[in-house]
C-alpha positions in Angstrom: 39.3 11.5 -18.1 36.0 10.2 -19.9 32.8 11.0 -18.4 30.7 7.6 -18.7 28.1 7.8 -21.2 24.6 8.1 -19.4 23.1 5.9 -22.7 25.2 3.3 -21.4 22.7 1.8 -19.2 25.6 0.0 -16.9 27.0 3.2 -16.1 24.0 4.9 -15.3 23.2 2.2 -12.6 26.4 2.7 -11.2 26.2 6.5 -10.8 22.4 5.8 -9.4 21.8 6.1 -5.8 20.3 3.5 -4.4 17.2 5.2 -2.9 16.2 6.2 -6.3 16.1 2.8 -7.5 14.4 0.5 -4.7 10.8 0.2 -4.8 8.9 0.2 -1.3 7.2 -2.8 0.3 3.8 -3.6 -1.6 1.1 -3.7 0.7 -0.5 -6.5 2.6 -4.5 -5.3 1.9 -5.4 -8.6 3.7 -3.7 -7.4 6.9 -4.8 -4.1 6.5 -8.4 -5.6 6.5 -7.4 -8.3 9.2 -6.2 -5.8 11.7 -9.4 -3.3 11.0 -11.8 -6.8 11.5 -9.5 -7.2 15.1 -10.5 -3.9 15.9 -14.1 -4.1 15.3 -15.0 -3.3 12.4 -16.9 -5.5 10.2 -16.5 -6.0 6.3 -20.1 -3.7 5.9 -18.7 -1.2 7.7 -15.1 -0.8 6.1 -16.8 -1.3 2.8 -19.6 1.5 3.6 -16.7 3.7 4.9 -14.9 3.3 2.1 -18.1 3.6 -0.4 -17.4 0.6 -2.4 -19.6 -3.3 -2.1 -18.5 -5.8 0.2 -17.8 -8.0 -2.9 -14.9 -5.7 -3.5 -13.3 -6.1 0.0 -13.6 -10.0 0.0 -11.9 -9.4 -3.8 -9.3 -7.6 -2.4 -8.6 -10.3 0.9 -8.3 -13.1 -2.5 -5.2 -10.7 -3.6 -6.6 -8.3 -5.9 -5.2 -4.9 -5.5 -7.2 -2.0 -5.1 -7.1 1.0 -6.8 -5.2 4.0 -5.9 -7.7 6.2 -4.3 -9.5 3.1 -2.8 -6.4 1.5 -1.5 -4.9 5.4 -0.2 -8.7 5.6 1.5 -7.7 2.2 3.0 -4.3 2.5 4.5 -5.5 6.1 6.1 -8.7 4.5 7.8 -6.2 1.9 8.8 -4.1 4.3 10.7 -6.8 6.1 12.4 -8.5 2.9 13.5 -5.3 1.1 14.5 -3.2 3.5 15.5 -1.4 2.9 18.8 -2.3 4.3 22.3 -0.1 7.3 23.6 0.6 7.5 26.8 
């Protein structure tokens, strides 16, 4: 029997597992910010946190993305800010 040829790009997405192909979730940086503003933090104080202007948050609530080590900075202040209670 013929092995399929991987060039083939039919047969490689056949032999693929699905896991490698699916891209996760993007992120919602306007609920990220939302959530941080429910739990008391204002725009100057993420953005001072965070070491960038407040122009760049509001620029990022319009649905610009930021970049990776902003937006990784971001999503971990978000879990230590919002994280929930243990009982």
């Amino acid at each position: 029997m013929r092995r399929p040829s991987i060039s083939n790009p039919r047969a490689r997405t056949r032999f693929q597992s699905p896991w490698l192909i699916r891209r996760p979730d993007p992120v919602d940086w306007f609920r990220l910010l939302a959530d941080l503003q429910g739990f008391g933090w204002s725009n100057a104080d993420v953005a001072r946190s965070l070491n960038v202007p407040p122009s760049t948050l509001a620029r990022w609530k319009d649905g610009a993305e930021p970049g990776f080590e902003c937006g990784r900075c971001l999503v971990i202040l978000h879990a230590k800010v919002c994280k929930p209670a243990t009982p």
